[in-house]
PASEMI-899800 format. One record per atom (N, C-alpha, C, O): residue in three letters; x, y, z. Coordinates in steps of 0.05 Angstrom, whole numbers, plus 5000, padded with zeros to 4 digits. Each point is the difference from the previous one (the first is absolute). Example, Ala and Ser with C-alpha at 12.3 -4.5 7.8 and 13.67 -1.06 7.14 Angstrom:
<rs>
ALA526448865156;ALA498250245000;ALA501850245000;ALA502150005013;SER497250214973;SER501650245001;SER498550225014;SER501050225004;
</rs>
This chain:
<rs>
UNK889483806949;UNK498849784984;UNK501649964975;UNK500650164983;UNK500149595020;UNK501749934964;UNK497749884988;UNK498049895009;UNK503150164965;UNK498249814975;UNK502049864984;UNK502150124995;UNK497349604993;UNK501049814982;UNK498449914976;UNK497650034996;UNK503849894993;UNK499249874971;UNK499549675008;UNK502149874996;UNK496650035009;UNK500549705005;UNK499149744977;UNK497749974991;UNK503649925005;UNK498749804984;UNK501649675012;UNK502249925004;UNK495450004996;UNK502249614996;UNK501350004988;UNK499750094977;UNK503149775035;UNK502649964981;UNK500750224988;UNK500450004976;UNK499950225037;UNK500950284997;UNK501650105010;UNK499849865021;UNK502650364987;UNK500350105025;UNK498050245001;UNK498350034982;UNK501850145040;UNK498750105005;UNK500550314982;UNK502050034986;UNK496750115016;UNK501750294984;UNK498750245025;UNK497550035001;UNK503550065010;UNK499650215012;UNK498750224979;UNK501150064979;UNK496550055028;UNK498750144988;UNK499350385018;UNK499250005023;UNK501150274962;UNK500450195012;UNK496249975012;UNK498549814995;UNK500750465024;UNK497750015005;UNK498650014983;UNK501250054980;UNK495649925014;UNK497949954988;UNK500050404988;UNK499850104977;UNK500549985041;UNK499750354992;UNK502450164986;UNK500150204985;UNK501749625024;UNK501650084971;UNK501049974977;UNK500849784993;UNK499550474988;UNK499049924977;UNK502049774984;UNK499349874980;UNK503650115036;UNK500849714986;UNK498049754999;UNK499949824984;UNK498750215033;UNK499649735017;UNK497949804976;UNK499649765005;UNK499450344976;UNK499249864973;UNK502049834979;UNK500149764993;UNK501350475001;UNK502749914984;UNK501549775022;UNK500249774991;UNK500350265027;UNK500949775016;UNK499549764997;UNK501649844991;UNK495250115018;UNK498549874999;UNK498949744972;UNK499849754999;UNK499650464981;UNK500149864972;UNK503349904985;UNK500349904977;UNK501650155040;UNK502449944994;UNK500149765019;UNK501349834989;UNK497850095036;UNK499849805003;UNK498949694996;UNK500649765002;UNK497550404993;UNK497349784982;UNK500349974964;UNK498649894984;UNK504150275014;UNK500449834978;UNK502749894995;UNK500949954978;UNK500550015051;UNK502249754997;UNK498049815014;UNK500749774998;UNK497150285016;UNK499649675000;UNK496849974970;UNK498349824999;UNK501950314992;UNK498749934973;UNK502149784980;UNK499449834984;UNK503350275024;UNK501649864986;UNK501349725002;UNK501749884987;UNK496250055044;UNK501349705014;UNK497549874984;UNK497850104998;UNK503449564989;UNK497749924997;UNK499449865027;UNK501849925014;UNK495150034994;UNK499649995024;UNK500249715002;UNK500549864980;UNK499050035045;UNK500649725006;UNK498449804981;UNK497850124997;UNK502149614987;UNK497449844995;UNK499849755027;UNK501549865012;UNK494950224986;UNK499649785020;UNK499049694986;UNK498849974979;UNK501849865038;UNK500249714986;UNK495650024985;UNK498150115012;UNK501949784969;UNK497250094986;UNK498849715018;UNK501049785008;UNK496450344991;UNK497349895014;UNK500750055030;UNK498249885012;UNK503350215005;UNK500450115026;UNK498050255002;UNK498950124981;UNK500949935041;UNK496850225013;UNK502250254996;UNK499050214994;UNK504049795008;UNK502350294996;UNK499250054964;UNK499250214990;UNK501349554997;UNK500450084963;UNK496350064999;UNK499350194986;UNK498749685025;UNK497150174999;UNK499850315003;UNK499050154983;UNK502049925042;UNK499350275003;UNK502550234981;UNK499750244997;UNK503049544990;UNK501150254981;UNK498549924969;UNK500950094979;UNK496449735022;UNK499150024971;UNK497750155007;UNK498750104982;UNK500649925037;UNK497050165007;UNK501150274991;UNK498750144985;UNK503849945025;UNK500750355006;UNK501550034963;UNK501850134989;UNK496249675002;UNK500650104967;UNK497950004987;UNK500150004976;UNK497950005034;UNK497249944988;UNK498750354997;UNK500550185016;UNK498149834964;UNK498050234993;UNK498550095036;UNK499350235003;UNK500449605016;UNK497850065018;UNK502450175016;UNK499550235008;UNK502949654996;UNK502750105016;UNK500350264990;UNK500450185016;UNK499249864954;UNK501850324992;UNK498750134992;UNK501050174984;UNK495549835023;UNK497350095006;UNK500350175018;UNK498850225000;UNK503449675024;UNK498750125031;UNK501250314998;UNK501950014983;UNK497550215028;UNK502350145010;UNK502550045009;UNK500249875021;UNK501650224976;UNK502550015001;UNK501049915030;UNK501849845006;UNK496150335011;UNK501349995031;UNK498249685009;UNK500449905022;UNK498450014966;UNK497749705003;UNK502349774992;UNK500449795011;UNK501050324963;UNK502149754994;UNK502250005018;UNK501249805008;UNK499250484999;UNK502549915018;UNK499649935027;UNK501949975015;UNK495550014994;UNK499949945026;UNK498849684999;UNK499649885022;UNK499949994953;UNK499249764992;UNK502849915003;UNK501049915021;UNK500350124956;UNK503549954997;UNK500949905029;UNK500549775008;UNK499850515007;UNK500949885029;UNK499349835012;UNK501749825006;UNK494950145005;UNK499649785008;UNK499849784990;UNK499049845016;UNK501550044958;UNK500149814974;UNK503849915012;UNK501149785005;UNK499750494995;UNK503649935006;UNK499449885026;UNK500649765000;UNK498450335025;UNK499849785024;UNK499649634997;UNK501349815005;UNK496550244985;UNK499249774989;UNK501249784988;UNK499449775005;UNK502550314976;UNK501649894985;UNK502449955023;UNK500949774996;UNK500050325019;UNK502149895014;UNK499349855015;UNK501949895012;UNK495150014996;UNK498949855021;UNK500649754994;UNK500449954977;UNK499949805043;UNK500849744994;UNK498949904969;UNK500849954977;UNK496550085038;UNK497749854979;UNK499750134982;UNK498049904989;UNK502850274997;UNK500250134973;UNK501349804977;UNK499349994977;UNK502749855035;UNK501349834977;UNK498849804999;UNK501049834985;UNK496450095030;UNK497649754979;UNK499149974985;UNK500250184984;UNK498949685011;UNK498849924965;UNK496950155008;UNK498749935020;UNK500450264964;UNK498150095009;UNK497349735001;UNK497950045013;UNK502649734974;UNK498249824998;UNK499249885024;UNK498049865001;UNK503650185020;UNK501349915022;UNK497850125022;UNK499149845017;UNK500350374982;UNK498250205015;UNK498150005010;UNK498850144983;UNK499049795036;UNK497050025010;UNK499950195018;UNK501550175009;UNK495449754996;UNK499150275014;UNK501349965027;UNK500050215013;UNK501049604998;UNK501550075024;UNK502250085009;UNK500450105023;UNK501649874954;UNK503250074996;UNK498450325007;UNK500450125022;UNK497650004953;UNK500350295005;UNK499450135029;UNK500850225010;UNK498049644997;UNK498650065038;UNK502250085002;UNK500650245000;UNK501749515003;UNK502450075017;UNK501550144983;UNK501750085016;UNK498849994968;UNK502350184991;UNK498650325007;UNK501350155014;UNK496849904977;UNK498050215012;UNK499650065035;UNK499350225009;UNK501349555005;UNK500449975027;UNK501950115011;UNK499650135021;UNK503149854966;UNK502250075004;UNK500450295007;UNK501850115012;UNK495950004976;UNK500450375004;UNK497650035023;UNK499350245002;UNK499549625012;UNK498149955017;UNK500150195025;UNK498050055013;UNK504850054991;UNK499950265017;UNK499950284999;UNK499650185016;UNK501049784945;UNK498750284987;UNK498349924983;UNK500849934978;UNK496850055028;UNK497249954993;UNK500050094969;UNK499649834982;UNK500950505011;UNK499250084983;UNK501649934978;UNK499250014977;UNK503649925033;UNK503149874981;UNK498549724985;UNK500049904978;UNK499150065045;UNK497549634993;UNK499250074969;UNK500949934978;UNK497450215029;UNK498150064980;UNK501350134975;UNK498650064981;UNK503349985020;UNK501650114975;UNK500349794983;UNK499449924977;UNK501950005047;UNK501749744988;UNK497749754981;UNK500449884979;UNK496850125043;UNK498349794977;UNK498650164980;UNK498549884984;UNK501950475015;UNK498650004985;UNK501849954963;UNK498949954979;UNK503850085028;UNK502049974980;UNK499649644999;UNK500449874979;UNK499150045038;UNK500449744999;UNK497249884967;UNK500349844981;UNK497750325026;UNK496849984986;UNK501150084972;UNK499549864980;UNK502450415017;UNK500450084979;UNK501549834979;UNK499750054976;UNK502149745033;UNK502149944984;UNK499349715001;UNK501249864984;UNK496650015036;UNK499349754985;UNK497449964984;UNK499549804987;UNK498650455017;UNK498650044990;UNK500850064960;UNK498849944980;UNK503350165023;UNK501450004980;UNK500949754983;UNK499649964976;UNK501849875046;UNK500849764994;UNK497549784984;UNK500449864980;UNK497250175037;UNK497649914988;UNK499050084971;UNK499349834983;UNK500950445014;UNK499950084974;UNK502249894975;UNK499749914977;UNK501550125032;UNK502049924985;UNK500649644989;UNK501749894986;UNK496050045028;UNK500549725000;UNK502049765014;UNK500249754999;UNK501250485016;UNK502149885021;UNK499049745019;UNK501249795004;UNK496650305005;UNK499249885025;UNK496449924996;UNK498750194992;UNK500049615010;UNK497449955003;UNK498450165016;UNK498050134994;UNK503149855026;UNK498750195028;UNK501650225008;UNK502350054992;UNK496150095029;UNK501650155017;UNK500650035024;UNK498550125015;UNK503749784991;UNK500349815027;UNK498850355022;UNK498149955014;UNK502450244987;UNK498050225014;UNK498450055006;UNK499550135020;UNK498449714957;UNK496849985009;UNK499350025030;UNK501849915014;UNK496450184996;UNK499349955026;UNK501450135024;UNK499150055023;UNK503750004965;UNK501550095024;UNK500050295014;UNK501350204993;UNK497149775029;UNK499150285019;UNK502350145003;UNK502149875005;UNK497950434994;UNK500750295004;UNK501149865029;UNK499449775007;UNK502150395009;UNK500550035031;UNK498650205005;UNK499850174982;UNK498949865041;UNK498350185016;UNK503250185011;UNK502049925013;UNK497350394973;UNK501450234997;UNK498550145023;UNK497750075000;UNK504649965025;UNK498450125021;UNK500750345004;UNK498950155016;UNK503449954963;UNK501050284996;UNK497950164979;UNK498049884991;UNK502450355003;UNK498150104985;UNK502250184982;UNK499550244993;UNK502849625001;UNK502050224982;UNK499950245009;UNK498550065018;UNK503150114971;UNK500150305004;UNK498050115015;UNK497749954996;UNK502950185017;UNK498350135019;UNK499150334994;UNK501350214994;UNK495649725012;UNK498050174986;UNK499950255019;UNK499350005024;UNK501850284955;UNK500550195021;UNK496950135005;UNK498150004984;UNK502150115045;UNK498050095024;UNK499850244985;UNK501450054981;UNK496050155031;UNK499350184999;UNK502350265009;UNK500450214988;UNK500649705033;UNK501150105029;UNK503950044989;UNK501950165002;UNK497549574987;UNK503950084985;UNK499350104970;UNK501850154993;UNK496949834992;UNK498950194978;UNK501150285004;UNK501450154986;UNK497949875030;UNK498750335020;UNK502850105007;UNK500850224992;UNK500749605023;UNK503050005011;UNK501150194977;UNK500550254998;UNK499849444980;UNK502050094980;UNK500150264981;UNK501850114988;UNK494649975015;UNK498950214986;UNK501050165011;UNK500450184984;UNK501149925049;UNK500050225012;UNK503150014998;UNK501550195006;UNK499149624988;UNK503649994994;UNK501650074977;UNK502450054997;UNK495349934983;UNK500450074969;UNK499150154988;UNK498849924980;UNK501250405025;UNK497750274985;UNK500649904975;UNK502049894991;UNK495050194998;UNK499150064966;UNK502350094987;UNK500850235005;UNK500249644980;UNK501650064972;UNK502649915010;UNK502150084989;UNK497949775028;UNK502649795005;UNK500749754973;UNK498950024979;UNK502449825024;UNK500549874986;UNK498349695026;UNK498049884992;UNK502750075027;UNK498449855015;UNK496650005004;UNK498349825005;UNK501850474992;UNK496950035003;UNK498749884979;UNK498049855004;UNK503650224960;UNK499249984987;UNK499149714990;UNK498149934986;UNK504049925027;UNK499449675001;UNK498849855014;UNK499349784993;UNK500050365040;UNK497249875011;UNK497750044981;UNK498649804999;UNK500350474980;UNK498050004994;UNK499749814976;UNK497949884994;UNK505050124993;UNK498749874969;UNK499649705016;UNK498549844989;UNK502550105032;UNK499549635002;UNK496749985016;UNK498549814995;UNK500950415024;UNK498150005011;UNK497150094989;UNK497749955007;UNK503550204974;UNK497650184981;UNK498849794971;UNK497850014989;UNK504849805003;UNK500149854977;UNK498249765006;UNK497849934990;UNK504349945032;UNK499449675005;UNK501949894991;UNK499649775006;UNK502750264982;UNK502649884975;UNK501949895016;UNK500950105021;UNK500049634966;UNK502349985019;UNK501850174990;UNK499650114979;UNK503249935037;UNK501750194997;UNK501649894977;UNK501850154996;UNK498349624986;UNK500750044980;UNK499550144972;UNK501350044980;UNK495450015032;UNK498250194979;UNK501150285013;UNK501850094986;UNK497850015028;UNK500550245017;UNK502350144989;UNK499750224990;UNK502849645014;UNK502950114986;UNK499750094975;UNK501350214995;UNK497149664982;UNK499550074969;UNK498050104997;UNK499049964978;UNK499550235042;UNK497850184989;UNK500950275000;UNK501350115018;UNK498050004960;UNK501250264984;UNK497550124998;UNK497749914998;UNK503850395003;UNK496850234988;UNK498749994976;UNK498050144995;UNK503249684987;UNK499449964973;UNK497449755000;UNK498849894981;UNK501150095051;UNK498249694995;UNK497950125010;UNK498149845002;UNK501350445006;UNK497850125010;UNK497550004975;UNK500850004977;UNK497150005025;UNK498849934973;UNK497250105008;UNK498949845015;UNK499650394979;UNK497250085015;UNK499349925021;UNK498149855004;UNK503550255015;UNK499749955026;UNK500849815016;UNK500250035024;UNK500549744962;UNK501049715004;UNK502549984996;UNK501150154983;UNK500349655030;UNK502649874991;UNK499549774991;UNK498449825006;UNK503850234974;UNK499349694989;UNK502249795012;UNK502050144999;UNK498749675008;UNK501849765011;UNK499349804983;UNK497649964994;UNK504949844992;UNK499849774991;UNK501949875028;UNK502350075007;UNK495949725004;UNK502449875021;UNK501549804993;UNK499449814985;UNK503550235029;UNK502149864989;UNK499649725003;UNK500549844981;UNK498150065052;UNK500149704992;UNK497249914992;UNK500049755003;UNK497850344989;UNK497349854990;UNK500750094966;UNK499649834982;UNK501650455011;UNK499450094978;UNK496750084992;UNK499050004977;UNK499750085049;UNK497250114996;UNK500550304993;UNK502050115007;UNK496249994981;UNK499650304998;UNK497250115011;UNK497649934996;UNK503950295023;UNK497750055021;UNK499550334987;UNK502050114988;UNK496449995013;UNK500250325005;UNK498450095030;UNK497849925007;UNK503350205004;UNK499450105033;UNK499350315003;UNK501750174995;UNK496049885013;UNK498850324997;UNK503150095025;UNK501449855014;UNK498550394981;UNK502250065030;UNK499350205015;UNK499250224993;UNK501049675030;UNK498750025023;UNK500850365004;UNK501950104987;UNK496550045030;UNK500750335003;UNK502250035015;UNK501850164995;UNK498249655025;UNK503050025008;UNK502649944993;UNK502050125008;UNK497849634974;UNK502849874977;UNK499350344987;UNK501350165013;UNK497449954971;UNK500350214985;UNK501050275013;UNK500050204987;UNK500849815038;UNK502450225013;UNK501549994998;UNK501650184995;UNK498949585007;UNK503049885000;UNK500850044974;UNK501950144994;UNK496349714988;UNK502049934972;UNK500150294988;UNK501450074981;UNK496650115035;UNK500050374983;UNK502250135009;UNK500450234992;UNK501949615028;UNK502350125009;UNK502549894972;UNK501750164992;UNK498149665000;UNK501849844986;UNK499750154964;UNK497950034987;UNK504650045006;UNK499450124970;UNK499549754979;UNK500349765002;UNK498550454973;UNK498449764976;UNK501549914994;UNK499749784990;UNK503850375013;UNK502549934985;UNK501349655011;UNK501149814988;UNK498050255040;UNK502149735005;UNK498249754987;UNK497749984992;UNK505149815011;UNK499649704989;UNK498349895010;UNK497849994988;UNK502549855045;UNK498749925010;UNK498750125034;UNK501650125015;UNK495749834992;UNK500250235015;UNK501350015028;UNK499850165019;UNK501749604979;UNK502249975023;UNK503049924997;UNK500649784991;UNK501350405017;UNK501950024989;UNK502549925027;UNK499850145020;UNK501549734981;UNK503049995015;UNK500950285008;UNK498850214996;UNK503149755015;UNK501750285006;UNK502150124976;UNK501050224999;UNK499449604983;UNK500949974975;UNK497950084975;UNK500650004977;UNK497250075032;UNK497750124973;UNK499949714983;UNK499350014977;UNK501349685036;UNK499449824982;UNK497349915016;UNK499250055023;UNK499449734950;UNK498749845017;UNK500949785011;UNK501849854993;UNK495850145036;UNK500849705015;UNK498549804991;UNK497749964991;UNK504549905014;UNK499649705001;UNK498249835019;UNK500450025024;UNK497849804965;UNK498750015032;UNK500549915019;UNK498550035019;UNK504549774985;UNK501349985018;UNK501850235017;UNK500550005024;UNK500250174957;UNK500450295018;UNK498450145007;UNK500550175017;UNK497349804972;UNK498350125019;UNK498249935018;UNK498250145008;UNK502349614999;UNK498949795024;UNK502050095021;UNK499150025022;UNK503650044974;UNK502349965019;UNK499750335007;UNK500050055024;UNK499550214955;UNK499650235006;UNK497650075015;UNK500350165018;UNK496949724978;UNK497649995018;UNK500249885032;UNK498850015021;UNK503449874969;UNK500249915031;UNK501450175018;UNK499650015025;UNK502150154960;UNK500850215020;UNK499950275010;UNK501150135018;UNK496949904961;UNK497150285004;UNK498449805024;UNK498550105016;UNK501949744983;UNK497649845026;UNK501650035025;UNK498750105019;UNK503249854984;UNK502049995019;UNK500350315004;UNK501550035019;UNK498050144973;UNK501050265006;UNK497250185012;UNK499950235009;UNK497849554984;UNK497750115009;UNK498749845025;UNK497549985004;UNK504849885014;UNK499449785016;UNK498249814995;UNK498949915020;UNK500349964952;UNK498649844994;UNK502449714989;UNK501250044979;UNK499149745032;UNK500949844994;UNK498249704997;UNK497849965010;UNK503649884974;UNK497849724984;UNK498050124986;UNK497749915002;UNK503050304984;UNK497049994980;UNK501550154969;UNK501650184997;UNK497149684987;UNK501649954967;UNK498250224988;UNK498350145011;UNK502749874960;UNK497450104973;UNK497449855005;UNK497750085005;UNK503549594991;UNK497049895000;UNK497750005019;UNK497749964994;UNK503250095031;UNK498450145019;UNK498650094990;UNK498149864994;UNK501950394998;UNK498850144990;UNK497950054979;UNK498350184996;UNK502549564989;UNK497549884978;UNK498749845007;UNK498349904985;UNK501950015050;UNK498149865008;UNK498550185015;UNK497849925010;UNK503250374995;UNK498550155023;UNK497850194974;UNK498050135005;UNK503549844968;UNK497450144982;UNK497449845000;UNK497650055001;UNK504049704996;UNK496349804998;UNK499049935028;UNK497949865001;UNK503150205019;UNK499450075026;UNK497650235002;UNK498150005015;UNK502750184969;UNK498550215000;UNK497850054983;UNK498350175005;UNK501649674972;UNK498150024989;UNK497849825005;UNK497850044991;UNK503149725028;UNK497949765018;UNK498750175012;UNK497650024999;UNK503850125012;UNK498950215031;UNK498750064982;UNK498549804998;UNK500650394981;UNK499450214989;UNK497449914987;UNK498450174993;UNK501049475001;UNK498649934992;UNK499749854977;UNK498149874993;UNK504450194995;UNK499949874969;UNK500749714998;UNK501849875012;UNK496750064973;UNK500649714994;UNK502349914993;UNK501950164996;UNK498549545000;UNK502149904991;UNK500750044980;UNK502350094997;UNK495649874977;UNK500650104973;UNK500950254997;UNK501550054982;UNK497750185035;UNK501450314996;UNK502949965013;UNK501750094985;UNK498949855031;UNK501750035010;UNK502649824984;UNK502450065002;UNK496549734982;UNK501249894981;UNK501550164974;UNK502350004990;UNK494750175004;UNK500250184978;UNK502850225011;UNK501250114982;UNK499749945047;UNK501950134996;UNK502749895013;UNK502150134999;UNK497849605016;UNK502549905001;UNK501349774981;UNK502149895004;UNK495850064972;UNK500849844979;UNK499549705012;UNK500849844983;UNK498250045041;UNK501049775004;UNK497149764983;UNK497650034998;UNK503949794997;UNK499649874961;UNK497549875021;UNK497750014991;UNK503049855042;UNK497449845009;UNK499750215022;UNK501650175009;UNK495149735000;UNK499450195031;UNK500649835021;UNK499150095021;UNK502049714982;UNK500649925017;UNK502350175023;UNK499849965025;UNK501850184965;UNK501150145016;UNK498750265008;UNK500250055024;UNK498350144960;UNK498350195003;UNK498049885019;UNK499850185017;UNK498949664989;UNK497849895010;UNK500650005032;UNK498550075018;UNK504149864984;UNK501749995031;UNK498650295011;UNK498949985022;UNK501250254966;UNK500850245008;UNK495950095004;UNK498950145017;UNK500349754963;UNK497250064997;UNK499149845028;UNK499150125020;UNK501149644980;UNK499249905022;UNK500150045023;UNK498549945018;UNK504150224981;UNK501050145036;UNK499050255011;UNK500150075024;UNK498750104946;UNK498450245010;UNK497549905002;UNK498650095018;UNK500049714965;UNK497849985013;UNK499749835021;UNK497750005009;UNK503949875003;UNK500549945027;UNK499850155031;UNK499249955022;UNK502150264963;UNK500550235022;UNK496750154991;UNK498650095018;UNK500649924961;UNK497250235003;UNK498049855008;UNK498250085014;UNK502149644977;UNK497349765017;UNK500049995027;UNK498149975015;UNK504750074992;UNK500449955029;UNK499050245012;UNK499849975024;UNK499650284968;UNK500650225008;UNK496350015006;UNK498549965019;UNK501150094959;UNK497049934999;UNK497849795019;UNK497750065008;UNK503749734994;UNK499149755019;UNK500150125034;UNK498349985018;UNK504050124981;UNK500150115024;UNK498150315005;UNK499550105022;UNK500149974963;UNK498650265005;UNK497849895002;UNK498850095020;UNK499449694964;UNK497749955008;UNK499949935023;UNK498550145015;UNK503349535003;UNK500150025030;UNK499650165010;UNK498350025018;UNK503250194973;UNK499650255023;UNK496750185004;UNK498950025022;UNK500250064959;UNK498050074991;UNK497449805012;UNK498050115009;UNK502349554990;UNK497649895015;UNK501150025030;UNK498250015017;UNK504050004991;UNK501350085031;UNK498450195010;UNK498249975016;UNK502650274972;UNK497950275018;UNK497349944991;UNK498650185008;UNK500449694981;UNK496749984992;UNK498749895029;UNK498350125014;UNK503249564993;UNK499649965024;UNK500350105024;UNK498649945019;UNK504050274982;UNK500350105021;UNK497650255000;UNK499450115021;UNK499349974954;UNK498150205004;UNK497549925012;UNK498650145015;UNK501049584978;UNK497749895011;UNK498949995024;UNK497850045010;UNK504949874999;UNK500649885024;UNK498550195024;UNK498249975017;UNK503850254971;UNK499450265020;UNK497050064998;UNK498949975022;UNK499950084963;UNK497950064985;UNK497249825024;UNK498250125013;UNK502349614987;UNK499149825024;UNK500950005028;UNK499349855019;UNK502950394978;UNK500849985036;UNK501649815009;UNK499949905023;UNK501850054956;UNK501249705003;UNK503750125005;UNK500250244995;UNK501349675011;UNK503250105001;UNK501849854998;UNK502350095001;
</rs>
């Protein structure tokens, strides 16, 4: 696997691995020759010069670090699209159908795309740019994937038997599975964040602060790890990861435990998996994966009580089943 530095109107810069320890200094040496390009101007009142005045606004440099740059990118798609050089005045709710259409075979790309679309004319509105917002009204695509895939009981179990206690893998199924965090919280939790019993997490992209009791089993693990180190997951280098190295390193503790297609975030969907099962509501389950609406928690609540209504419904069938068959007999009947 290679890694690059990429930027528009850049060359590229070959960059060392994520785990080693050049690979920072590299990195910030490339991002600041293109700090030093001034960047393209787009012709003003075009939907391209909207979204580079949106990505200057207080709400833009609000978001989290890894939120702007994954805004940035798809903002940079955008901007190279035909219809980016219109007069944003130019715009109704049907242009967006179809430009939103356009990603129509990745449903969820759709939805990126209008929801940046909401952000930056919604903006435009504020700002006095625009009367309306040509967005209004315009439906989501029906998302028939379910992202990352929510790890099983059964590969849990796998990877548990592949990774003894006080591994460095073991140690990272528990903090993602024991936490709820995405793995960009995960990489920056230190023993110093341990706090009566709790960890504390500020997350990188809401900026919520959670504190999380820890679970008896996260507490084996982290009783293997000294008070001394930085963070409680370390490279082969004693640095911390990045959470792109350690998306690319998780993946190959998975691969070595015959588990393939399943991420970190799996695994923060298989915690609130578990706590549906387990009974807890949306709001608890909120209280430990930070998420700001229940609309996504609610998915998970809904599916265990799906499975225990269902479970239940059928046990009663069953239960008036032999009543009649008791009867039956009872009258000599067969």
């Amino acid at each position: 696997m290679r890694h690059y530095f990429r930027k528009p109107g850049l060359p590229r810069v070959k960059l060392p691995d994520p785990e080693d320890p050049g690979f920072w200094e590299a990195y910030h040496a490339a991002l600041h020759q293109a700090d030093e390009i001034e960047p393209e101007r787009h012709a003003a009142g075009t939907l391209a010069a909207l979204a580079d005045d949106w990505m200057r606004t207080p709400a833009y440099k609000q978001l989290g670090p890894a939120t702007q740059r994954n805004y940035a990118r798809l903002l940079l798609g955008i901007q190279n699209e035909d219809f980016a050089l219109h007069q944003i005045d130019l715009f109704e709710s049907q242009h967006i159908r179809r430009f939103v259409a356009r990603k129509a075979d990745t449903p969820a790309a759709a939805n990126h795309r209008l929801r940046l679309f909401r952000l930056i004319f919604a903006f435009a509105v504020e700002d006095g740019r625009l009367k309306s917002d040509p967005t209004a009204g315009v439906k989501r695509l029906k998302e028939k994937g379910e992202g990352a895939k929510s790890w099983s009981e059964d590969e849990i179990g796998r990877y548990e038997a592949r990774w003894e206690t006080g591994s460095t893998p073991r140690l990272a199924l528990a903090l993602l599975l024991y936490t709820g965090q995405r793995r960009s919280d995960v990489v920056r939790m230190m023993p110093r964040d341990i706090v009566d019993g709790m960890i504390s997490v500020q997350q990188v992209k809401t900026g919520t602060r959670l504190f999380i009791p820890i679970h008896p089993l996260l507490a084996v693990e982290l009783a293997t790890v000294p008070l001394s180190r930085g963070t409680y997951l370390e490279t082969a280098f004693g640095k911390p990861f990045s959470p792109d190295g350690f998306a690319i390193r998780f993946a190959k503790w998975c691969d070595e435990a015959g588990l393939e297609g399943l991420s970190p975030h799996g695994l923060r969907k298989a915690a609130a998996r578990r706590m549906a099962e387990a009974g807890c509501t949306a709001h608890q389950i909120a209280a430990i994966t930070g998420h700001r609406t229940l609309a996504e928690v609610q998915r998970y609540t809904l599916a265990a009580d799906q499975k225990r209504l269902a479970g239940e419904a059928m046990a009663k069938i069953g239960a008036k089943e032999s009543f009649t068959e008791r009867k039956s007999f009872t009258n000599g009947e067969k």
